[in-house]
C-alpha positions in Angstrom: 1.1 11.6 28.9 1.4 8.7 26.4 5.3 7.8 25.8 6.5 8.7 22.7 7.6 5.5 20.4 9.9 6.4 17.8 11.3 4.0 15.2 14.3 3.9 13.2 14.2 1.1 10.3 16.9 1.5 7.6 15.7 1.8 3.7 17.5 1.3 0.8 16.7 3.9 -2.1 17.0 3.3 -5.5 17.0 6.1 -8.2 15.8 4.1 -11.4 13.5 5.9 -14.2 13.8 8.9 -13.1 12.4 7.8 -9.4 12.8 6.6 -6.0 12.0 3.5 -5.0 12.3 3.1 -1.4 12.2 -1.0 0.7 12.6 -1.5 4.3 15.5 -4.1 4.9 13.7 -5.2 8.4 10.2 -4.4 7.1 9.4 -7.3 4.8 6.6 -6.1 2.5 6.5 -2.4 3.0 7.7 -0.3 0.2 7.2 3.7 -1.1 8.5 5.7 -3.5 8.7 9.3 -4.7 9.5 11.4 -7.8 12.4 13.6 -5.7 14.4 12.1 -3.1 12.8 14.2 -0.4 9.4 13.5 -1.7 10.3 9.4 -1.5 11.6 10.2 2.6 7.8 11.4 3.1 6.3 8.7 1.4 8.5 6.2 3.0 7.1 7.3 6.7 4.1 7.4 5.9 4.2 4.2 5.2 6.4 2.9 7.0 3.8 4.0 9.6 1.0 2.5 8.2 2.9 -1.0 7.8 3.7 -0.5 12.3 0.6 1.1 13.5 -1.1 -1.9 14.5 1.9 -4.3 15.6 2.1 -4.9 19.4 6.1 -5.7 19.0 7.9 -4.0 16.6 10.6 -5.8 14.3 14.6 -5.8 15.4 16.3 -2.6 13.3 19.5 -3.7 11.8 21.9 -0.8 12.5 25.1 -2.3 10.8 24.4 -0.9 7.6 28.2 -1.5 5.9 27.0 -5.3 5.8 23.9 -4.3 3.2 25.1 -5.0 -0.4 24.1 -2.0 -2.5 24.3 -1.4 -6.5 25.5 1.7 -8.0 22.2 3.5 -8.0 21.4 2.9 -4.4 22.2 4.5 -1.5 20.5 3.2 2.8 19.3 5.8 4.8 17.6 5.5 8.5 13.7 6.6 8.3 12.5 7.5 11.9 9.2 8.3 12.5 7.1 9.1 15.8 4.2 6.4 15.6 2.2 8.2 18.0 1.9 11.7 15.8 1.2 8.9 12.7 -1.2 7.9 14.2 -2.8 11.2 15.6 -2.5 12.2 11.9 -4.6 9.5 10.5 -6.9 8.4 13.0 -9.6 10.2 11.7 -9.0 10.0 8.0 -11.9 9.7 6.0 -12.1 6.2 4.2 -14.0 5.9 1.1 -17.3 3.3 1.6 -19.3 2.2 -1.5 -22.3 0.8 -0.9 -25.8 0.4 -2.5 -29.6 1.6 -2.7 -32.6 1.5 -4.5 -32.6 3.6 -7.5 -35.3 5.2 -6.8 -34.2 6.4 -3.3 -31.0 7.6 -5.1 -33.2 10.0 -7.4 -35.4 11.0 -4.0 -31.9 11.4 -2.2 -30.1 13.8 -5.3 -32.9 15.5 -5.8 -33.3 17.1 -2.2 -29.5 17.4 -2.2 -28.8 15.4 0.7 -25.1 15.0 1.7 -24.1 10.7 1.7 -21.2 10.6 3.8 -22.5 13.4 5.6 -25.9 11.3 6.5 -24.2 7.9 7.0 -21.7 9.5 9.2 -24.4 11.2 11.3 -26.6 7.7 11.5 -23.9 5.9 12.7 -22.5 7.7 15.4 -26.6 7.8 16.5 -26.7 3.9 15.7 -23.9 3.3 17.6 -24.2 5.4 20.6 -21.1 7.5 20.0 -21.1 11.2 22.5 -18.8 12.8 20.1 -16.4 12.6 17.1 -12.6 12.3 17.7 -11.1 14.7 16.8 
């Protein structure tokens, strides 16, 4: 069984126009934000994920969080997340792909209702030898 990596990164939250706006002390560069409080906590995993999922070592957490100078509409809070269910939860998110073809082809295509992604996905997993889809 894989071992379990769970991070801890403080954020400081900042209610300002009727929002949250959410920045990592120790994660330059990686920022969420949510209309609700809770809704900002989500947002901030999730990307907070995205931002670690491909790092091989992981930044120091600061854990003295009296030193962190705040304003009066701010308030830190430690955002832990398991990076391994992150990314068992997106590694088989669909990504959006645009690409082109003959116009003429495109009226062929339409007009026997054939599925894009549905084709490109098949003819790649063909193309590229792949048994099966992860799932």
């Amino acid at each position: 069984m894989k071992k379990q990596i769970l991070l801890t990164y403080p954020a400081i939250f900042t209610f300002e126009d009727n929002q949250y706006w959410v920045e990592f002390i120790d994660l330059k560069g990686c920022f969420s934000d949510g209309d609700t409080l809770s809704e900002a906590m989500e947002n901030a995993k999730e990307a907070m994920g995205l931002f670690l999922e491909d790092l091989e070592e992981y930044p120091e957490s600061t854990t003295d969080i009296k030193s962190i100078k705040l304003k009066e509409n701010q308030v830190v809070s430690f955002v832990t997340i398991n990076l391994n269910e992150h990314k068992k939860k997106y590694e088989n998110k669909s990504v959006k792909k645009t690409l082109s073809i003959p116009a003429w082809l495109n009226t062929i295509a339409e007009r026997e209702n054939i599925n894009f992604s549905q084709l490109l996905q098949k003819t790649l997993i063909e193309t590229l030898n792949i048994d099966k889809i992860k799932k």
